[in-house]
PAVEX-819765 format. One record per residue (C-alpha): x, y, z; residue in three letters. Coordinates in nm, 2 decimals. Example, Ala and Ser with C-alpha at 12.3 -4.5 7.8 and 13.67 -1.06 7.14 Angstrom:
! PAVEX-819765
+--------+--------+--------+-----+
:      u :      v :      w :   r :
+--------+--------+--------+-----+
:   1.23 :  -0.45 :   0.78 : ALA :
:   1.37 :  -0.11 :   0.71 : SER :
+--------+--------+--------+-----+
! end
This chain:
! PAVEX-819765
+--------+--------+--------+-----+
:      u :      v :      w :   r :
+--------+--------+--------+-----+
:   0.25 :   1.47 :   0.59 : UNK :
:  -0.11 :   1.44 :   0.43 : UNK :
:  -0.43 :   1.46 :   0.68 : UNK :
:  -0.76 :   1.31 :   0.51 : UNK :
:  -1.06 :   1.35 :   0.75 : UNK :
:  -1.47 :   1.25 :   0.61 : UNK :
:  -1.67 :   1.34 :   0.89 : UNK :
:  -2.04 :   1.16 :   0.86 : UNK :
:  -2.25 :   1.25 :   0.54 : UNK :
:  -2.00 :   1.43 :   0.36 : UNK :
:  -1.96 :   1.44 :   0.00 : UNK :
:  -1.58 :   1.44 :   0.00 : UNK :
:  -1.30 :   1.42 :   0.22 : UNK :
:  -1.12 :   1.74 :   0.43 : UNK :
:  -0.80 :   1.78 :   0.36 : UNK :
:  -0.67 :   2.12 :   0.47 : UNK :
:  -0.68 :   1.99 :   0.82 : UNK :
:  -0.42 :   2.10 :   1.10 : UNK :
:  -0.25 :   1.86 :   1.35 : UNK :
:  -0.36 :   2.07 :   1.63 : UNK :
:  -0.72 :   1.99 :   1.51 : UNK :
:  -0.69 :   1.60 :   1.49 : UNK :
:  -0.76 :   1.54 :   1.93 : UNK :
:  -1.10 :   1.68 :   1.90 : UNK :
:  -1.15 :   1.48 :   1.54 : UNK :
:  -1.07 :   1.18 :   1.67 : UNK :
:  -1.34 :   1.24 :   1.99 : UNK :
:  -1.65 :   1.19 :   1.72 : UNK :
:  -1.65 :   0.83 :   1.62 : UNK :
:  -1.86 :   0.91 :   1.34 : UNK :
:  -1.56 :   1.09 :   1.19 : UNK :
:  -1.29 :   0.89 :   1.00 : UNK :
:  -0.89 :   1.03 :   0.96 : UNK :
:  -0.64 :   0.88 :   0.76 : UNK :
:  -0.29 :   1.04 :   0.84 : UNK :
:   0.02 :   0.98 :   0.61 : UNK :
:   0.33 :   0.99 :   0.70 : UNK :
:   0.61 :   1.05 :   0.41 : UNK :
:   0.94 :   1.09 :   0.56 : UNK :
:   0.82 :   1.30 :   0.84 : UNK :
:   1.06 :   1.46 :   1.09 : UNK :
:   1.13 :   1.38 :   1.39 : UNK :
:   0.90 :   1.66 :   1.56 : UNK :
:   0.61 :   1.53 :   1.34 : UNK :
:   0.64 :   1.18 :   1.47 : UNK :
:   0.68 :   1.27 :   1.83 : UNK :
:   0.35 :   1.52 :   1.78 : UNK :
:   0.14 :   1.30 :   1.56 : UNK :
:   0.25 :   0.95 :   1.70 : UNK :
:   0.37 :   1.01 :   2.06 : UNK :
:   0.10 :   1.27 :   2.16 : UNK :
:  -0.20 :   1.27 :   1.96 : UNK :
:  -0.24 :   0.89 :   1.88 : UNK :
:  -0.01 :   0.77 :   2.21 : UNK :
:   0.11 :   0.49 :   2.02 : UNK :
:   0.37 :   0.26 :   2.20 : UNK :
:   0.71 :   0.38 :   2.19 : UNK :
:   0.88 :   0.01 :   2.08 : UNK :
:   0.62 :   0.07 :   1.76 : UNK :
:   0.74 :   0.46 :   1.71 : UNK :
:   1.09 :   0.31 :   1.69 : UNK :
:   1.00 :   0.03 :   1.45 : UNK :
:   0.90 :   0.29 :   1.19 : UNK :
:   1.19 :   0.45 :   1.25 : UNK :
:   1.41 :   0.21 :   1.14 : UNK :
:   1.29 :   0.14 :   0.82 : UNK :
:   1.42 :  -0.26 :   0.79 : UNK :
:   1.20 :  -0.45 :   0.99 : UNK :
:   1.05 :  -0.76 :   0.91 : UNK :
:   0.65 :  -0.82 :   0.77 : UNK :
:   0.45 :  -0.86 :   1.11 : UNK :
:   0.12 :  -0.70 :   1.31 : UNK :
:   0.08 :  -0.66 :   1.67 : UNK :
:  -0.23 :  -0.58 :   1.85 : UNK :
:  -0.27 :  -0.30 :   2.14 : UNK :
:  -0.61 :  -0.28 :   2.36 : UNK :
:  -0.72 :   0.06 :   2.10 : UNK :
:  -0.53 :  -0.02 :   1.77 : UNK :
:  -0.34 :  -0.28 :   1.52 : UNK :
:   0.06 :  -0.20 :   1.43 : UNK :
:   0.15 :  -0.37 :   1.16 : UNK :
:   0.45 :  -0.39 :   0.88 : UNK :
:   0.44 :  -0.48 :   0.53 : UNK :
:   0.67 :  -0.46 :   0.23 : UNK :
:   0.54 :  -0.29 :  -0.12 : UNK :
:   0.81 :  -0.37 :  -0.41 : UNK :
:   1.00 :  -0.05 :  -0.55 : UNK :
:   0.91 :   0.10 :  -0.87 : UNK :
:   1.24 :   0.01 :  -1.00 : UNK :
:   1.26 :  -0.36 :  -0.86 : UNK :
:   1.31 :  -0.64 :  -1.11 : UNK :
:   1.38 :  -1.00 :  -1.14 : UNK :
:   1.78 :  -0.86 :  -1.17 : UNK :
:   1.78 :  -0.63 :  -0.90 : UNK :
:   1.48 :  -0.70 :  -0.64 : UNK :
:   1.42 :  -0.51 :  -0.36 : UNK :
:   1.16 :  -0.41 :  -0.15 : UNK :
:   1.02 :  -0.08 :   0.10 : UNK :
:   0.86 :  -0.07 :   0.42 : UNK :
:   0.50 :   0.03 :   0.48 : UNK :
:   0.42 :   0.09 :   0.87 : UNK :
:   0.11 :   0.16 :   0.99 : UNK :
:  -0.19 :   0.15 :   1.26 : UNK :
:  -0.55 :   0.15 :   1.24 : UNK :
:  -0.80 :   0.19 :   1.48 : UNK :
:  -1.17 :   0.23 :   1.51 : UNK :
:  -1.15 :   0.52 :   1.33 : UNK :
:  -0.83 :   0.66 :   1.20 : UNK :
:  -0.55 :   0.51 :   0.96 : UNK :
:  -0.21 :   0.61 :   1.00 : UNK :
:   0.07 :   0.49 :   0.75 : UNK :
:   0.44 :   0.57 :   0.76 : UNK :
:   0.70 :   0.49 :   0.55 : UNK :
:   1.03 :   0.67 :   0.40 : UNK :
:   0.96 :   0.60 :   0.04 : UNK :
:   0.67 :   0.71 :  -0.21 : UNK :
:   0.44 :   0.39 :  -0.26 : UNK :
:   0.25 :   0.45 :  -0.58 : UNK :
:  -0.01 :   0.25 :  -0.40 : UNK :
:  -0.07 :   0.50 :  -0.16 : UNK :
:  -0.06 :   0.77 :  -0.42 : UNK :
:  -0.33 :   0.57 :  -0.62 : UNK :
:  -0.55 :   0.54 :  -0.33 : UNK :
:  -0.50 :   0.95 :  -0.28 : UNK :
:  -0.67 :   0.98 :  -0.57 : UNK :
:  -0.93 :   0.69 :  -0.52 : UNK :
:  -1.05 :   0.90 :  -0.20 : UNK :
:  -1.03 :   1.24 :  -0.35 : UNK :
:  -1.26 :   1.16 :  -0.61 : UNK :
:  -1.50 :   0.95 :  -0.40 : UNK :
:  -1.46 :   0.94 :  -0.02 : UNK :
:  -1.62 :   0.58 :  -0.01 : UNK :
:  -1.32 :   0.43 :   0.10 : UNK :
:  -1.29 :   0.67 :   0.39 : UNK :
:  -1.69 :   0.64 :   0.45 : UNK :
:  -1.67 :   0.26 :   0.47 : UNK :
:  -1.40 :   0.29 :   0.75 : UNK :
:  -1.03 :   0.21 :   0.82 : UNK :
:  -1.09 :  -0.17 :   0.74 : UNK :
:  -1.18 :  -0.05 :   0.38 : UNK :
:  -0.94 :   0.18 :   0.37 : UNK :
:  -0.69 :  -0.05 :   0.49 : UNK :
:  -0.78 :  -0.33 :   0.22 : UNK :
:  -0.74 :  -0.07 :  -0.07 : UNK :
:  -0.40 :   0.01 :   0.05 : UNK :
:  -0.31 :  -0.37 :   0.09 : UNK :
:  -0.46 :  -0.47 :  -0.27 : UNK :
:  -0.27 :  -0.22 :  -0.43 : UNK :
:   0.09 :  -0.32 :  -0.28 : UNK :
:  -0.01 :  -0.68 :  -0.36 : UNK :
:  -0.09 :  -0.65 :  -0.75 : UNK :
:   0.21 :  -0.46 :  -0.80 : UNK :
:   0.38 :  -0.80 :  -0.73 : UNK :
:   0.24 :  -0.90 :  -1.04 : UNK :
:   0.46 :  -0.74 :  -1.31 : UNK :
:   0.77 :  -0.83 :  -1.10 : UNK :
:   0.69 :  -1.20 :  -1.14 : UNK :
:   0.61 :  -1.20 :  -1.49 : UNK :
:   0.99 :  -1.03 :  -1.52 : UNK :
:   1.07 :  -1.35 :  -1.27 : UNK :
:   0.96 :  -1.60 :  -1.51 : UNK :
:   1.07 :  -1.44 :  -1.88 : UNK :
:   1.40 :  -1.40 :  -1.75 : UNK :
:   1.46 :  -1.72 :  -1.67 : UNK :
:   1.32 :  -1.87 :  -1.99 : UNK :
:   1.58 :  -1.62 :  -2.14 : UNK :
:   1.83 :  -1.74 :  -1.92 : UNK :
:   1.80 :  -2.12 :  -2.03 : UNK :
:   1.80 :  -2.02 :  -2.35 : UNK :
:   2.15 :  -1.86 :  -2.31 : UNK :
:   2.26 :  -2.16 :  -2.12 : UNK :
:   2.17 :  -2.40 :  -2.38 : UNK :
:   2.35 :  -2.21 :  -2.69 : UNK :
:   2.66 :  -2.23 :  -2.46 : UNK :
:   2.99 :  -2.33 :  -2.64 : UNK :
:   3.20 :  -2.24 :  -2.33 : UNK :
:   3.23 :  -2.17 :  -1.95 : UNK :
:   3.09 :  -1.81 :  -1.91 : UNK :
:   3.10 :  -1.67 :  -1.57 : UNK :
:   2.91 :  -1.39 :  -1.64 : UNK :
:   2.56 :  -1.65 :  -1.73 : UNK :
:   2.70 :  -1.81 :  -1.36 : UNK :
:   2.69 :  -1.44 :  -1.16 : UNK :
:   2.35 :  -1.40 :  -1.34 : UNK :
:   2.20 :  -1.73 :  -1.21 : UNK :
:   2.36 :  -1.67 :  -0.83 : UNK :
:   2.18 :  -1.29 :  -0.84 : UNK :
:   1.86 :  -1.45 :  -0.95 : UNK :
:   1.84 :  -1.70 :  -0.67 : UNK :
:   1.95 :  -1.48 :  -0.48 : UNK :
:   1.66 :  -1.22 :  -0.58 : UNK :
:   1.40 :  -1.55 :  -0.55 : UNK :
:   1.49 :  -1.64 :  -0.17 : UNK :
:   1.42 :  -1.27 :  -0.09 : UNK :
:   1.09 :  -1.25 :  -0.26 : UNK :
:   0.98 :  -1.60 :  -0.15 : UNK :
:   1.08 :  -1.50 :   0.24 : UNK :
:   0.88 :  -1.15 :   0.22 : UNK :
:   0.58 :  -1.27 :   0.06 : UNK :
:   0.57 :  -1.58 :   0.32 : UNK :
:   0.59 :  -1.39 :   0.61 : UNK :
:   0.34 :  -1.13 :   0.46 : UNK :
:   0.09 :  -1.43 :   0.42 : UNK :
:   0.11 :  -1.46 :   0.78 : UNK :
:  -0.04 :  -1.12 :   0.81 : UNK :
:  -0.31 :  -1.14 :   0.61 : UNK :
:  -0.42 :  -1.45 :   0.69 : UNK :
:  -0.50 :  -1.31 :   1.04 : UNK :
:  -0.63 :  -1.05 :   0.95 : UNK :
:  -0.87 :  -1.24 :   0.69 : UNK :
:  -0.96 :  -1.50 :   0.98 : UNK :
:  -1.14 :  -1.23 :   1.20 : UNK :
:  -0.84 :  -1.27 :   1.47 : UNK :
:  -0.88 :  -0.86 :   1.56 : UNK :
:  -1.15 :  -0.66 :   1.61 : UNK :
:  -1.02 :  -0.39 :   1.44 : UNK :
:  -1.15 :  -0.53 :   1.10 : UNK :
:  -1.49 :  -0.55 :   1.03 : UNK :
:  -1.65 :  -0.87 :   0.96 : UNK :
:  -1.83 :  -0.78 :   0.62 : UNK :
:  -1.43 :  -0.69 :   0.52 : UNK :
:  -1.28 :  -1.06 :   0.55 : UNK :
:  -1.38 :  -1.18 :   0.19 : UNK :
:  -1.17 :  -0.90 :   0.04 : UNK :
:  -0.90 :  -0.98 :   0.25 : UNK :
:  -0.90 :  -1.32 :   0.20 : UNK :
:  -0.92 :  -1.22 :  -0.16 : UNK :
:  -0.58 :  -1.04 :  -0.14 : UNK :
:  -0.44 :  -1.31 :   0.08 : UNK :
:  -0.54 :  -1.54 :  -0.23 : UNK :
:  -0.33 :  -1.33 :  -0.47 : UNK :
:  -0.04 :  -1.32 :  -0.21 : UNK :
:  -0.08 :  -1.65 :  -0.24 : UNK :
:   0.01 :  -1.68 :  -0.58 : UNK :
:   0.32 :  -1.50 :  -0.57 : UNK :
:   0.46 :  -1.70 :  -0.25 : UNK :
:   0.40 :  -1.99 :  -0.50 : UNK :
:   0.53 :  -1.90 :  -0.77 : UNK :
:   0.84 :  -1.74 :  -0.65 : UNK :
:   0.85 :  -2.11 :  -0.47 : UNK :
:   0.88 :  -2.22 :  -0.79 : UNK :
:   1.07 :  -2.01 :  -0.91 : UNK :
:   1.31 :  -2.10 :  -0.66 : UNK :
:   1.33 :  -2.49 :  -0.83 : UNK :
:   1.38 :  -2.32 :  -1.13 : UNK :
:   1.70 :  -2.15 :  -1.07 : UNK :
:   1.83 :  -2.43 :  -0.92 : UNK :
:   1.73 :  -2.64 :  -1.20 : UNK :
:   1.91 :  -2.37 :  -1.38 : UNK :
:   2.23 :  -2.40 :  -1.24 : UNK :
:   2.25 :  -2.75 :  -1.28 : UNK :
:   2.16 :  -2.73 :  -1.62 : UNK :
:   2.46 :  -2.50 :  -1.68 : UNK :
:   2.66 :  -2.79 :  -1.52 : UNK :
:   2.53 :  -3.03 :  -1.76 : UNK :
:   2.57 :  -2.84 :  -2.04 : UNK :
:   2.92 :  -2.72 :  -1.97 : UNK :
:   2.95 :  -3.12 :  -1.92 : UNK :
:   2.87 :  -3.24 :  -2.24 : UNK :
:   3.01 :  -2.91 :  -2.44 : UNK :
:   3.36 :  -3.09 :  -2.27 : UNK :
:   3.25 :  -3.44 :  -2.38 : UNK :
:   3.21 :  -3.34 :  -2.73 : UNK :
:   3.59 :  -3.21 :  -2.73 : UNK :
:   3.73 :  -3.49 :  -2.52 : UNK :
:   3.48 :  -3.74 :  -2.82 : UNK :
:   3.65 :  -3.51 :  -3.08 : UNK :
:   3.96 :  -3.50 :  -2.94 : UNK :
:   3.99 :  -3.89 :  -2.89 : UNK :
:   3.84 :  -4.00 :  -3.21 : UNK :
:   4.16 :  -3.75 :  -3.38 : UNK :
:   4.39 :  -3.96 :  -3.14 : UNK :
:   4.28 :  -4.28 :  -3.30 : UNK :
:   4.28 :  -4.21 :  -3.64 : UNK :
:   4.63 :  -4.10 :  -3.56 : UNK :
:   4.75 :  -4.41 :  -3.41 : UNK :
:   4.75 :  -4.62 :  -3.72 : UNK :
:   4.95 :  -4.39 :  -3.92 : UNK :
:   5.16 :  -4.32 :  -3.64 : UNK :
:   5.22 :  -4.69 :  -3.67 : UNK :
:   5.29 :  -4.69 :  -4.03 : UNK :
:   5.54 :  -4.41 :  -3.99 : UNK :
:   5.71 :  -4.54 :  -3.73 : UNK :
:   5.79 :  -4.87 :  -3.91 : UNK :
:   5.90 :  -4.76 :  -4.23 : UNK :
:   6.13 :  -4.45 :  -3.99 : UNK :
:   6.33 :  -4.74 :  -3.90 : UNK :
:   6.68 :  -4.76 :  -4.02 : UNK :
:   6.75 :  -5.13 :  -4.17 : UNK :
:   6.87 :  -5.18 :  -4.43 : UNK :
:   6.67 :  -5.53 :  -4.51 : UNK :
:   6.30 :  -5.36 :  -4.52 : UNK :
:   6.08 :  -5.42 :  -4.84 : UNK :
:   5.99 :  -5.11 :  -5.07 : UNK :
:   6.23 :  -4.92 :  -4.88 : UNK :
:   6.45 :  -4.90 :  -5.21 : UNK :
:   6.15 :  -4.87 :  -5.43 : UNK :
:   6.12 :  -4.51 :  -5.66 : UNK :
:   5.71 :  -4.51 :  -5.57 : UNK :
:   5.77 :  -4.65 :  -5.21 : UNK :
:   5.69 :  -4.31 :  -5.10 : UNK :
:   5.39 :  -4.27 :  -5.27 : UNK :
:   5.23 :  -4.59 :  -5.21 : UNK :
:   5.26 :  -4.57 :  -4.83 : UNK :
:   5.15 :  -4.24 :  -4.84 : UNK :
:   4.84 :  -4.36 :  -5.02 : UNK :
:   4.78 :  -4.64 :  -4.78 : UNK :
:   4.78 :  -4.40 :  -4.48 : UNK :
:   4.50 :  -4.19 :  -4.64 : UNK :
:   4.30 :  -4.48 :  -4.73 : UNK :
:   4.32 :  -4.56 :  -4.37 : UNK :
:   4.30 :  -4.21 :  -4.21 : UNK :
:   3.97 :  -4.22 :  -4.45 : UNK :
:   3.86 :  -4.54 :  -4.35 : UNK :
:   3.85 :  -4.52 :  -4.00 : UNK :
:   3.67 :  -4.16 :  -4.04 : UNK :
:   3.39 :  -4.38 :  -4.25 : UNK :
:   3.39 :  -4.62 :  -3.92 : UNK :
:   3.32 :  -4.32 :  -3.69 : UNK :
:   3.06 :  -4.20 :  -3.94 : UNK :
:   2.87 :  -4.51 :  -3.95 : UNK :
:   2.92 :  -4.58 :  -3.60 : UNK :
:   2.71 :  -4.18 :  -3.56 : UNK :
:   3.06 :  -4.13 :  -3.33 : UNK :
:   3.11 :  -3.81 :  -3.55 : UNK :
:   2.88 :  -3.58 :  -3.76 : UNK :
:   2.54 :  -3.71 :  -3.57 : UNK :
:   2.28 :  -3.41 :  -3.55 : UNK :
:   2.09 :  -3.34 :  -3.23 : UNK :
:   1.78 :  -3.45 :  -3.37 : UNK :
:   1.68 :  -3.76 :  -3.43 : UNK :
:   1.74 :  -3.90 :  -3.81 : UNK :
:   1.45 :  -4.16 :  -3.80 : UNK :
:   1.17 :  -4.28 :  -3.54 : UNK :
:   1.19 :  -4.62 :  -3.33 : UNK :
:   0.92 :  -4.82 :  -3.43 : UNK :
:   0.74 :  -4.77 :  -3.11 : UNK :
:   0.72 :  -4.35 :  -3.21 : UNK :
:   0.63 :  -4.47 :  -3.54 : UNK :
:   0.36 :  -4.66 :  -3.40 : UNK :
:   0.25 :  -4.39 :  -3.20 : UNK :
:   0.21 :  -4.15 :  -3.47 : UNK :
:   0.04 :  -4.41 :  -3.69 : UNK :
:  -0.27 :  -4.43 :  -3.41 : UNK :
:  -0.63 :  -4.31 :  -3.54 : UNK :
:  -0.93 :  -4.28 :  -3.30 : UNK :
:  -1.21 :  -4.51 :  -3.44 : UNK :
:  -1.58 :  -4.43 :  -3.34 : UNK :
+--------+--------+--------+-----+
! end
């Protein structure tokens, strides 16, 4: 547990403060406290929560358990709210996210939560070398800690978006079923939905409290809320997008896989047919008459042997021309409509 106090016209914060001195802190209003809570104990809550701040009990349990959903609540003296910060080792393979509680008042900040948030650490460091953020008051205070969980959203979405380009490119060099490309793409959606439904319900939040709904946050503050609500904004829509993307994804796999199969069954087939012929030709001279011409011959052999290549050879010529077999997946020559195009010159 950290206590920050900036009492009026101070030139930096207080921080060797005891919890036995916050009651009569909290009597000036000119004074400001930020108290954080890092896995505190159960005696610390019950002190700092239940008995200094009074904080409702249903709000003391919600910080407890540690997997609520995003929300805010407001009480006659203070604002309870919950948001999600991602973890330092979340990615678009293995996204997850921690819980940030907190309250603010008119002139104290109290944040709990069970992991480090390198948000909060950053704005430890913001106040300890200028207390403006603590001079300016909890809604100041409030919007630093916000703005910093929000842009670290930011380098888990461009992980989002190179790993699925990487992914489609995987998908489209495919020569086979993999399973292991298919277990990627479910993870990844999977990973999308739960981004998409945090930062939603997130935007909820801060859209009331950039709308002047409480009291509890200045007026003068709502353009930089409204700023972060505009950059949470962003990453609801793109994850969004995201979300059509793996889909797209999947169905891409799908098509792929489909037309890998086509090209074995094409393959396959056009063997078939040049097979049929000579199976033909085999089949008639197998027969066992004795009436059949050539079949005495000394070059019968070799002259129905060398009418089954020609046709073997043949029909693979057929196929050829046809583009059946031995086509490339770009196109050999433009349609006179893309040769048009290209032939087009602006005239002044």
């Amino acid at each position: 547990m950290e206590i920050f106090v900036y009492h009026n016209g101070s030139e930096k914060v207080e921080e060797n403060v005891l919890v036995t001195q916050l009651p009569e802190i909290l009597k000036d209003e000119r004074s400001f406290v930020w108290v954080d809570l890092e896995e505190p104990t159960v005696e610390q809550e019950q002190e700092v929560l239940a008995k200094i701040f009074n904080f409702h009990p249903l709000t003391i349990e919600d910080c407890r358990m540690d997997h609520s959903q995003p929300k805010i609540e407001e009480f006659p003296d203070y604002l309870y709210f919950i948001v999600h910060g991602v973890r330092n080792e979340a990615n678009s393979r293995n996204f997850a996210t921690k819980e940030l509680d907190g309250y603010i008042g008119k002139n104290f900040v109290v944040t709990y939560h069970h992991d480090n948030f390198l948000s909060i650490d950053n704005v430890k460091r913001q106040i300890r070398s200028s207390p403006i953020a603590c001079a300016r008051g909890g809604s100041y205070l409030l919007h630093h800690i916000l703005d910093q969980i929000v842009d670290l959203y930011a380098p888990v979405i461009e992980d989002f978006e190179q790993y699925i380009i990487k992914l489609e490119d995987r998908i489209f060099r495919l020569t086979r079923a993999n399973n292991r490309i298919l277990a990627e793409i479910v993870r990844l959606k999977r990973n999308v939905i739960r981004m998409r439904r945090v930062s939603t319900k997130q935007l909820d939040i801060l859209y009331r409290l950039s709308h002047g709904e409480f009291k509890q946050i200045d007026s003068a503050m709502l353009p930089f809320y409204r700023d972060i609500y505009d950059h949470l904004q962003r990453v609801s829509d793109l994850s969004e997008s995201y979300k059509d993307l793996v889909s797209s994804l999947m169905d891409t796999y799908l098509s792929v896989l489909a037309n890998r199969t086509n090209d074995v069954m094409k393959t396959l087939t056009i063997f078939s047919a040049m097979m049929l012929p000579l199976t033909v030709i085999t089949g008639i001279y197998g027969m066992n008459f004795e009436n059949m011409p050539e079949l005495k011959t000394r070059t019968g052999y070799f002259v129905v042997l060398g009418v089954m290549i020609l046709v073997a050879l043949g029909m693979l010529s057929y196929f050829w021309y046809q583009g059946w077999i031995g086509g490339s997946d770009a196109d050999d020559e433009k349609t006179p409509e893309d040769r048009d195009l290209t032939e087009i010159t602006i005239v002044d």
